[in-house]
C-alpha positions in Angstrom: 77.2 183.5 229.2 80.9 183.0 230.3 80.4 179.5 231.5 78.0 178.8 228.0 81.3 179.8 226.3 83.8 177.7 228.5 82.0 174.9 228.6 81.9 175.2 224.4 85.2 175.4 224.6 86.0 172.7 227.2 84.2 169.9 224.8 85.8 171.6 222.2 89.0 170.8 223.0 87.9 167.1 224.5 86.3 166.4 220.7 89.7 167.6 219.4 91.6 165.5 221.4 89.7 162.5 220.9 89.8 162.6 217.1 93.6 163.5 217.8 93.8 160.4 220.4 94.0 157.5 218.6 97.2 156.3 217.0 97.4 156.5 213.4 96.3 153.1 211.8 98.5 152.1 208.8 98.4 149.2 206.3 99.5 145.8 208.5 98.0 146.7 211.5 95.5 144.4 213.1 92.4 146.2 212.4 90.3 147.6 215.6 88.1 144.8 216.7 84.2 146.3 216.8 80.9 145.4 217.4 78.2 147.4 216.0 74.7 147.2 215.2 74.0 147.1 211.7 70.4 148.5 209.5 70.1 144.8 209.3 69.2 144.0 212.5 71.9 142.2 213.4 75.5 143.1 215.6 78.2 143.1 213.2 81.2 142.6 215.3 85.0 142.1 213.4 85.6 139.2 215.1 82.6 137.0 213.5 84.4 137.2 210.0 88.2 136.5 211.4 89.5 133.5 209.2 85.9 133.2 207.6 85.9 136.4 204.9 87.5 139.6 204.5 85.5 142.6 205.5 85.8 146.6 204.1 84.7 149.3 206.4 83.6 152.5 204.4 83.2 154.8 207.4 80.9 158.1 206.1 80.3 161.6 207.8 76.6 161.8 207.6 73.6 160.1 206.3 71.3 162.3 203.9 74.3 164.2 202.9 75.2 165.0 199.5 78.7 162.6 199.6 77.4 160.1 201.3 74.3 159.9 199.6 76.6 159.6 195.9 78.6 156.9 197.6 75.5 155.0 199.0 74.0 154.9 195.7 77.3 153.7 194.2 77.9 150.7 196.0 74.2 150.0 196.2 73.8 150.2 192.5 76.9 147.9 192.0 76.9 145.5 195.4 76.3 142.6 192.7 80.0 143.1 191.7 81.5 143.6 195.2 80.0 140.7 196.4 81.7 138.9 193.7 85.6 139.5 195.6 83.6 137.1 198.7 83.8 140.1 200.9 81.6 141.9 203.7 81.4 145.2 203.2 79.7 147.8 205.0 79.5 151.5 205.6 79.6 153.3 209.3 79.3 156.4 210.9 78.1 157.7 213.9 74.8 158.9 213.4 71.9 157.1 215.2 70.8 153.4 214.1 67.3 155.3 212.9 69.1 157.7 211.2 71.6 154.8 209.5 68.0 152.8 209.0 65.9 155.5 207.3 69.0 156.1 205.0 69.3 152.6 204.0 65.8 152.3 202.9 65.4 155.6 201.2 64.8 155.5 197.8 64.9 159.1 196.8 66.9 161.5 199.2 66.2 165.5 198.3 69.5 167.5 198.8 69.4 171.2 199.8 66.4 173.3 199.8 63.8 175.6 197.5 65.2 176.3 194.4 68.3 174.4 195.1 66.9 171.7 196.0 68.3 168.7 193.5 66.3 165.0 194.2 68.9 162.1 193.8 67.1 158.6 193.4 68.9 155.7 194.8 68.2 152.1 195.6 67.8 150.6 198.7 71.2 149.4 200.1 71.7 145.9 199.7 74.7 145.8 202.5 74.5 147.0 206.1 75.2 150.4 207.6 77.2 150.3 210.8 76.0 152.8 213.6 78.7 154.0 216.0 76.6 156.7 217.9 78.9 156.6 221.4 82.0 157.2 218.7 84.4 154.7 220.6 85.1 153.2 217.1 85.2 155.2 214.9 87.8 157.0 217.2 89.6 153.5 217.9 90.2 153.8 213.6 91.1 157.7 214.0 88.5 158.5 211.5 86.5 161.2 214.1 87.2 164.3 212.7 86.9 168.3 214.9 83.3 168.1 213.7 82.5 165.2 215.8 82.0 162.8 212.5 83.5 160.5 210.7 86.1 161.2 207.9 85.5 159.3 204.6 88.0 156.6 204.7 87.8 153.5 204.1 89.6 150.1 205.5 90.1 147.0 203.6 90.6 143.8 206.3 92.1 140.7 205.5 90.3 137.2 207.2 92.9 137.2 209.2 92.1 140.7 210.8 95.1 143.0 209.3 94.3 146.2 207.2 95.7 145.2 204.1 94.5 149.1 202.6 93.3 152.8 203.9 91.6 154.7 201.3 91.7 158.2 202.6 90.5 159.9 199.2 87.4 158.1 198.3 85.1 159.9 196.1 81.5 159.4 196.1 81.1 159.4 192.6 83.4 156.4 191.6 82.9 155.0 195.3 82.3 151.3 194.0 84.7 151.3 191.1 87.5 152.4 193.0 86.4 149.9 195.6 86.0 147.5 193.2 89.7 148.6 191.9 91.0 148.5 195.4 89.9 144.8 195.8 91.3 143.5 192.9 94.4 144.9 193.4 94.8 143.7 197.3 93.0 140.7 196.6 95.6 138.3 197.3 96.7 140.3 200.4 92.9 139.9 201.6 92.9 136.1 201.3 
């Protein structure tokens, strides 16, 4: 039982110090290259869209979820409009590509159980979802929080690979129209 309890404590510690690990990214930097497969079948990597098109990262704690499954609907139901600001955007975390896949498709996710249970219909996302299950990116952005996931930021990238915003308050409700507000405003920045 002792060693069960040290060990805990051991990766503990390790996860804390790895979501501690990375340096802080502010607005500026160059952006973390990555390289990550996407429900699209495709690799998505940074580099592919450097001088080509800006990209937004909306890095989310965990498909199915009640938050992430409000801000998946939200930029699914309004992707028309984001697509119109000539960007690639996606949303990441670290669950498995399945997971990430299944999520993407669903139509109809059911949140919380018996009685409680509320059913929130959805579209099917018409962007990729990023999977980082090995966390080495989402810890090179310092969104890996104690828990192992991923904070709900999101990282607007110029074309030429700088971070030209960090949304650290997204709210799944209004996900898209602040994104959508976010764009216009930092629209010349993402040229």
């Amino acid at each position: 039982m002792r060693v069960l309890m040290t060990i805990g404590l051991v990766m503990t510690l390790a996860g804390s110090a790895m979501a501690q690990g990375a340096a802080e990214l502010k607005v500026g930097d160059m952006a973390p290259e990555f390289s990550l497969q996407g429900t699209d079948s495709k690799t998505h990597a940074l580099s592919d869209y450097r001088g080509k098109q800006a990209v937004v990262v909306a890095w989310f704690p965990r498909a199915f979820t009640r938050g992430c499954t409000i801000e998946c609907k939200s930029l699914a139901e309004n992707g028309d409009r984001i697509k119109k600001f000539d960007v690639a955007y996606f949303m990441a975390s670290v669950d498995p590509l399945e997971d990430n896949i299944r999520f993407a498709k669903a139509t109809s996710v059911t949140l919380g159980e018996g009685a409680n249970a509320q059913i929130v219909e959805k579209e099917e996302a018409d962007f990729p979802m990023l999977s980082d299950p090995e966390k080495v990116v989402a810890a090179k952005y310092g969104v890996l929080n104690e828990r192992g996931m991923a904070n709900r930021w999101t990282f607007y990238i110029d074309k030429a690979g700088k971070i030209t915003a960090i949304d650290k308050m997204v709210r799944p409700e209004t996900s898209a129209e602040d994104m959508l507000a976010k764009l216009a405003e930092v629209k010349v920045a993402m040229r």
